[in-house]
C-alpha positions in Angstrom: -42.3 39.0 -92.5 -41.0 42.3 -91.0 -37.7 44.0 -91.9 -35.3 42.0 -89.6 -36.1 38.7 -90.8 -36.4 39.1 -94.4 -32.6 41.1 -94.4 -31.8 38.5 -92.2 -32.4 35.6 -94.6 -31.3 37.7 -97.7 -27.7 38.3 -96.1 -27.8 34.2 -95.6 -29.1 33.1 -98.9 -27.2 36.4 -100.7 -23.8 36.2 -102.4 -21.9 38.9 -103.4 -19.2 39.0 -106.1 -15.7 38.6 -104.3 -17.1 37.4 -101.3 -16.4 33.9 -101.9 -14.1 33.4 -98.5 -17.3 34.5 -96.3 -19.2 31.6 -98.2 -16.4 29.5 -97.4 -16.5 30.7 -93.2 -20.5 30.6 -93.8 -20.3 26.5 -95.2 -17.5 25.7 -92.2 -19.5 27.2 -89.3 -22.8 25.6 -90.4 -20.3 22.5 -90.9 -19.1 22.5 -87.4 -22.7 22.7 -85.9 -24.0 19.7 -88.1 -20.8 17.7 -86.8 -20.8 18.4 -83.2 -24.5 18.5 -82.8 -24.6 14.7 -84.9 -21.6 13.5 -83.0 -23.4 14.2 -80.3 -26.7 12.6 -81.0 -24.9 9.8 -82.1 -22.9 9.1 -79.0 -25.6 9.7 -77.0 -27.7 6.8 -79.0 -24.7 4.1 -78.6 -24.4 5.0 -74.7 -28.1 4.2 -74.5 -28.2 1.4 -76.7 -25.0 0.5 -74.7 -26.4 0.6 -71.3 -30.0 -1.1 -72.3 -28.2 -4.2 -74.1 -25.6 -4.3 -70.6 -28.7 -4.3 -68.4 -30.6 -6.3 -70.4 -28.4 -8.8 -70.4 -27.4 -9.0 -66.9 -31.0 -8.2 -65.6 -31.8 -11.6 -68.1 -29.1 -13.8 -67.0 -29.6 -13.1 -63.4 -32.5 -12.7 -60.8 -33.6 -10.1 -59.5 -33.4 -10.8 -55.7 -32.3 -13.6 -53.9 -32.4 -14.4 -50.4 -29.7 -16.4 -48.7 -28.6 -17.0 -45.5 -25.4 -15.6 -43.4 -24.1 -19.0 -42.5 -23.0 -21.6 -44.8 -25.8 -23.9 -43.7 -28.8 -24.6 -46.2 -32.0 -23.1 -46.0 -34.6 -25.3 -44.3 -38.2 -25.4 -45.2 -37.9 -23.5 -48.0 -41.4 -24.0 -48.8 -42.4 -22.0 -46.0 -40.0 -19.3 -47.0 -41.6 -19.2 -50.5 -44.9 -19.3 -49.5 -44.5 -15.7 -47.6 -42.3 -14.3 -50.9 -45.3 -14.8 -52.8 -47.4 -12.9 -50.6 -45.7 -9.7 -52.1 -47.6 -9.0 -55.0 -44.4 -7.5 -57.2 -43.3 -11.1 -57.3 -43.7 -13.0 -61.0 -42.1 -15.7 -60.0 -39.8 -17.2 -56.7 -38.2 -20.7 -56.7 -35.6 -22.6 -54.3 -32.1 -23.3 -55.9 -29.9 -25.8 -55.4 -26.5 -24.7 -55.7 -22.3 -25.2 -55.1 -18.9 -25.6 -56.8 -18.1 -28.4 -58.0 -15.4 -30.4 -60.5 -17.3 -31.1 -64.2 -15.5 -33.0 -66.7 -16.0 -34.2 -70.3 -14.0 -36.4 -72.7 -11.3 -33.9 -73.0 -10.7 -31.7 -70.1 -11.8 -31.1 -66.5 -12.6 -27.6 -64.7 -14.2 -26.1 -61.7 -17.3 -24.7 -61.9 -20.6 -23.4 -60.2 -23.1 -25.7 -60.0 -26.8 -24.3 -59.3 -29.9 -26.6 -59.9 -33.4 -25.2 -60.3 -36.9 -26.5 -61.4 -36.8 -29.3 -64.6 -39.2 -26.2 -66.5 -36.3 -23.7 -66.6 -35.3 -20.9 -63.3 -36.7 -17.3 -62.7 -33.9 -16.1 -65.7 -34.4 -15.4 -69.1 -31.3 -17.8 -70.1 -33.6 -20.2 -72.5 -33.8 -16.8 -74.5 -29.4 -17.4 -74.5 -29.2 -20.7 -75.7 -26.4 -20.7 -78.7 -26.5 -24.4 -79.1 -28.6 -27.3 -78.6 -31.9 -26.4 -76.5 -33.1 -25.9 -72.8 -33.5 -29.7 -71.6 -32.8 -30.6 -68.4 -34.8 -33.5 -67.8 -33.3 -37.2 -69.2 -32.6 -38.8 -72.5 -33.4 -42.4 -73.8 -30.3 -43.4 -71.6 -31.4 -41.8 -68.2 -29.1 -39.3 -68.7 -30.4 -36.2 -67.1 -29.8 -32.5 -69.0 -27.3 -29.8 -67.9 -26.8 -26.3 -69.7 -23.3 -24.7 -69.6 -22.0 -21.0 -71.0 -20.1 -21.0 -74.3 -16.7 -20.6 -72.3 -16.9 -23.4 -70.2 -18.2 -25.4 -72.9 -14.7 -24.2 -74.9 -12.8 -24.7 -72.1 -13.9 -28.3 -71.9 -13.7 -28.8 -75.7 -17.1 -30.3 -75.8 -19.9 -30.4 -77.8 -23.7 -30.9 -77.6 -24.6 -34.3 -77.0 -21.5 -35.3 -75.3 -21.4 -36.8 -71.5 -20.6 -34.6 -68.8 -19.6 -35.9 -64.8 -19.6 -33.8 -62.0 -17.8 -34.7 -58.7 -17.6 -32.9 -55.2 -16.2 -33.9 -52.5 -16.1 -32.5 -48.7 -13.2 -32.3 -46.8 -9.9 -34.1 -48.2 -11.0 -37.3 -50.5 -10.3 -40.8 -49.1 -11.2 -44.0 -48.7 -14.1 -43.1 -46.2 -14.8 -39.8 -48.0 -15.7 -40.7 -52.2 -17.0 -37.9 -53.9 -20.4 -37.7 -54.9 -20.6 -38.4 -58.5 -23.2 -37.5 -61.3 -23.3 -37.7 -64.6 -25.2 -35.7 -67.6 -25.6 -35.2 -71.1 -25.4 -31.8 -72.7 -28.5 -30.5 -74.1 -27.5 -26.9 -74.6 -24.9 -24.3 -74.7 -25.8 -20.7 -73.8 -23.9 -17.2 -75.2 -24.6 -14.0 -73.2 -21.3 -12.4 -74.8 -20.1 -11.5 -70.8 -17.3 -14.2 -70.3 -18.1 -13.7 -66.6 -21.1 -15.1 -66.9 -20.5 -17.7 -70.3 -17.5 -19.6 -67.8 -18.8 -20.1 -64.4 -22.4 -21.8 -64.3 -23.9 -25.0 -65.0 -27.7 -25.6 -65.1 -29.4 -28.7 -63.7 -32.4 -30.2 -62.3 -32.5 -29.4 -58.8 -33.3 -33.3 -57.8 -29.7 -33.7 -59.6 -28.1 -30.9 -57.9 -29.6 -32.3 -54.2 -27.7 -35.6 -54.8 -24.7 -33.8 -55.5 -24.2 -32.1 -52.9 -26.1 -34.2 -50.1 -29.2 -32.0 -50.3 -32.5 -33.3 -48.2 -36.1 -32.9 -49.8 -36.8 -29.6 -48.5 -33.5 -28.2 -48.0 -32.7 -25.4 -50.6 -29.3 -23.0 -50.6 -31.5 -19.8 -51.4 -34.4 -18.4 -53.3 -34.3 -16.5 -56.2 -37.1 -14.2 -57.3 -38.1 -12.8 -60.5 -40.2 -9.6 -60.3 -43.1 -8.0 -62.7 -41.5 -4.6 -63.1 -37.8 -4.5 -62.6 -37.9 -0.9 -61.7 -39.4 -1.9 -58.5 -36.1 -4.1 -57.4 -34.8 -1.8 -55.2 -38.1 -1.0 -53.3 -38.6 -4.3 -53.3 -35.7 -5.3 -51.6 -36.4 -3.4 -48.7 -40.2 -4.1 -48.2 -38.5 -8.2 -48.4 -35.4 -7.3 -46.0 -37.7 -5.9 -43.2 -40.2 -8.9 -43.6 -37.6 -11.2 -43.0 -35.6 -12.3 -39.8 -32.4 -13.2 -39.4 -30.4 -15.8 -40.4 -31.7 -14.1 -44.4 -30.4 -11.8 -45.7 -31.1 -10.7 -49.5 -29.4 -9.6 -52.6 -29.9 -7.5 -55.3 -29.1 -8.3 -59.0 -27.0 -4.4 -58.3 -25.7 -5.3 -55.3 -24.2 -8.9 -56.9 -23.1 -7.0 -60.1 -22.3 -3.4 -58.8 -19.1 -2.8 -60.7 -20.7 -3.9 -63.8 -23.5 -1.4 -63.7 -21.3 0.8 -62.3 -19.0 0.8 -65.3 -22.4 1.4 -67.7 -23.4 4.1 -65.6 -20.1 5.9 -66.1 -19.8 5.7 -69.7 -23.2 7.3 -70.0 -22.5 10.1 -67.9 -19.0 11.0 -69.0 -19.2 10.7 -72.7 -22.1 13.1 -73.5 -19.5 15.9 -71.6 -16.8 14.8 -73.8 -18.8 14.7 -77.1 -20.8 17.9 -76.1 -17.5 20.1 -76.4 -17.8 19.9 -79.9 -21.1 21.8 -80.4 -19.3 24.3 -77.6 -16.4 24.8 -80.3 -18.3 25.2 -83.4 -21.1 27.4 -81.4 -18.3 29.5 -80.7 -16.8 29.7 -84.1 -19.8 31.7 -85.0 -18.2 34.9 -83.2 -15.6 35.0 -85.9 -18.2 34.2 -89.1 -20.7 36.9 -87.6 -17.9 39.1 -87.6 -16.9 38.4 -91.2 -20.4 39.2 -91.9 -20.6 42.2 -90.3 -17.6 43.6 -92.3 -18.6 42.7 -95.1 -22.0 44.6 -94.5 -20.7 47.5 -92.7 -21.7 50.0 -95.8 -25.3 48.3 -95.5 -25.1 48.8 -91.9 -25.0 52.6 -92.5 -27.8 52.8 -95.3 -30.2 51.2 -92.9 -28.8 53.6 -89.8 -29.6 56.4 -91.6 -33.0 56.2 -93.1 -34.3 55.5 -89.6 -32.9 51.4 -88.5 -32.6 51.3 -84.7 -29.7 49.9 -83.0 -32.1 46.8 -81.9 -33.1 46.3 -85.3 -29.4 46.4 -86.5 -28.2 43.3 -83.7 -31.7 41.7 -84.7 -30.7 41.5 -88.0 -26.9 39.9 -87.5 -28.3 37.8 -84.3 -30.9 35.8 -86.6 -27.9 35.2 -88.9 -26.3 33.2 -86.2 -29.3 31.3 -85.6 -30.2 30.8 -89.1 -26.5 29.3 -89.2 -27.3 26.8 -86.3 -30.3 26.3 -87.1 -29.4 24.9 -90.7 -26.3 23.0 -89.3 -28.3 21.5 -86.8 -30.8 20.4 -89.5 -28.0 18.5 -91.0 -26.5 17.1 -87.7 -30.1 15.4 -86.9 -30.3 14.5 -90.9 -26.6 12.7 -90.5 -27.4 11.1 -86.8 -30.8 9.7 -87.4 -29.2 8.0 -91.0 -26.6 6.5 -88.8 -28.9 5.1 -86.4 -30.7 3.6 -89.2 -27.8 2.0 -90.8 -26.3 1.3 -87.8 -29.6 -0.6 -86.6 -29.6 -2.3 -90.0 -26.5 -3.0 -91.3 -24.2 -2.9 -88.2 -21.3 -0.9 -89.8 -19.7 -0.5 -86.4 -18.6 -4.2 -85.0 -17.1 -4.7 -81.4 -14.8 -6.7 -79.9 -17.8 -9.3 -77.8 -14.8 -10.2 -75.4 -13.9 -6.5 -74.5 -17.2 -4.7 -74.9 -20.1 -7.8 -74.5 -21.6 -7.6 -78.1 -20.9 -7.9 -81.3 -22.0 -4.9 -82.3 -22.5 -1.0 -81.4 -26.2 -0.7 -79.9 -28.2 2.3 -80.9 -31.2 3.5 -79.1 -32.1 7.2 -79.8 -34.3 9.0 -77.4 -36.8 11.9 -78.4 -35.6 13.7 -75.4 -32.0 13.6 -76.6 -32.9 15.6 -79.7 -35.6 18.1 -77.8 -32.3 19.0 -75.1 -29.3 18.8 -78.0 -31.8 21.2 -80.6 -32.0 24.1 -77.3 -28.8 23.6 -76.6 -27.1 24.3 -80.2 -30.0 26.9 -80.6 -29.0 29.0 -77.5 -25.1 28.6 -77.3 -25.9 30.1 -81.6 -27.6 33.1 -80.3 -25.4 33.2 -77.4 -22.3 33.2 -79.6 -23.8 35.6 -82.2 -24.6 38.5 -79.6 -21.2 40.1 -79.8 -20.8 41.0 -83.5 -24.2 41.5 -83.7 -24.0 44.6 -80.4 -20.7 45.2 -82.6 -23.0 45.6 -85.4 -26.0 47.8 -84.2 -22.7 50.3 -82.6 -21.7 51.2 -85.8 -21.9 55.2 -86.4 -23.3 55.8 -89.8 -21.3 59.1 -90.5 -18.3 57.4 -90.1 -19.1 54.5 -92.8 -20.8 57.0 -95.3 -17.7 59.4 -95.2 -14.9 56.9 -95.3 -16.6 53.7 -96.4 -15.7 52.0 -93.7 
């Protein structure tokens, strides 16, 4: 250990009778690194956790692409249309849908919803992984009754419960004599809770054979095709290798395109709120200027000792520029210490609870990245240094003669 570093670490460990106050500036510097570099470490965990539980969610309660047409007309033939989607080979999974608005009513109440019917197994969603209540049946009961899924709002909104009886009725054009409604009735097998009420208050899940009578559907007549893809990194790609494969009258969709202001909204939180946090390291980094300079009063008779039996100017600002780090260094220690035990309890216990109708979970989400800790650790590390050049060039200009003579 040469010279620098072991005065270096002596001046930080050291105390010194009356100097009590620069033990105090010492503690509050190294305080203010282990708060700004934690708080932001933490906020940077519950934006990620934040944005992976959003997009999880959506990218789960959604598919991934879907092709429709411009016109309100249905598709015809989907089979051929399906057919070439599964020629690409990023596609999982494609199936035809069968879907509209219609009126659904229980015992209690009667709303408008959005009606989409898919295959009796389940769709290309991961919605069965949603299911609050009851199960994911869609095929009939002992009574014939076949099985529809609705979100947790709707089902509030209708006041009913699994196992209750559900009709559904649409009509087109202006009901009359000559015009009835179609008619259909089902019995609720399940209830499903994403915690978005945008998506827990609009959709109804049935068979597609159901959803075909109900709104006048032939065989092989469809009103789109959603796809599910292996990676969902590739969506975007996808899309366009899909969109110049097909003609017109398709068109496709993205789950982003569908739901742009939701991701949108993620995507700002994530990039705004590291800024904001990031000030405080910025503030305590920079209280350093003043602590080093404490320091360097308090040593200035030391200062001159080492001037004068042969300490270089270099050596001097080495000496008071390791003290800054050593103080960020140890403050950062504690900021990781404090951020990775709120993560844990956090993960654990859920100290922090949400409102699920303003923020879509229960809970705040963390998900700490390595990376987050390798960037935050330079960061704190170089705006210390940065901050403790200054009184440490004050330091290394101090003229021996002057402190030996007058002590000062």
């Amino acid at each position: 250990m040469n010279f620098e570093w072991y005065l270096a670490l002596r001046y930080f460990k050291g105390r010194r009778n009356g100097s009590r106050f620069l033990s105090f500036i010492k503690i509050m510097a190294i305080g203010g690194v282990a708060i700004g570099s934690a708080g932001l470490l933490i906020a940077l965990s519950i934006v990620h956790g934040f944005k992976s539980t959003i997009d999880n969610k959506v990218l789960g309660f959604a598919p991934h692409v879907t092709v429709a047409t411009f016109s309100q007309d249905p598709i015809y033939r989907t089979d051929t249309l399906l057919a070439d989607i599964n020629q690409f080979p990023q596609v999982e999974q494609a199936q035809a849908v069968v879907s509209g608005q219609a009126m659904i009513q229980s015992s209690q109440q009667v709303t408008g919803t959005f009606f989409k019917g898919v295959d009796s197994t389940g769709d290309v969603t991961d919605l069965k992984n949603y299911i609050a209540e009851g199960r994911y049946e869609l095929g009939t009961d002992s009574t014939g009754l076949p099985g529809i899924i609705i979100g947790s709002q709707l089902a509030q909104t209708l006041q009913a419960n699994i196992g209750d009886k559900i009709t559904s009725y649409t009509v087109d054009g202006i009901p009359s004599p000559l015009d009835s409604p179609e008619i259909q009735q089902f019995r609720l097998t399940g209830i499903y809770q994403t915690g978005i009420d945008r998506f827990d208050d609009v959709l109804a899940i049935v068979d597609r054979k159901y959803a075909r009578e109900l709104f006048n559907f032939p065989e092989l007549y469809s009103s789109g095709v959603e796809i599910r893809l292996k990676d969902n990194q590739q969506i975007k790609s996808f899309d366009q290798d899909l969109s110049a494969a097909i003609s017109f009258p398709y068109y496709t969709e993205t789950i982003y395109d569908r739901y742009y202001g939701i991701f949108q909204w993620v995507d700002l939180q994530e990039e705004t709120i590291p800024f904001v946090i990031s000030v405080m390291i910025i503030v305590a980094a920079f209280n350093l200027i003043g602590t080093i300079l404490m320091m360097v009063l308090e040593r200035t008779r030391d200062i001159g000792i080492l001037k004068t039996i042969g300490a270089l100017n270099s050596n001097i600002r080495s000496i008071f520029l390791l003290e800054g780090v050593f103080v960020g260094s140890v403050g950062l220690a504690i900021g990781i210490g404090i951020s990775v035990l709120f993560n844990w309890l956090q993960a654990t216990y859920q100290i922090i609870p949400l409102s699920e109708q303003n923020y879509y979970m229960s809970y705040a989400p963390v998900e700490p990245h390595m990376f987050d800790f390798v960037i935050v650790t330079v960061i704190t590390i170089v705006l210390c240094a940065l901050a403790s050049w200054l009184p440490a060039r004050i330091a290394s200009k101090t003229d021996p003669l002057k402190v030996i003579a007058y002590g000062r």
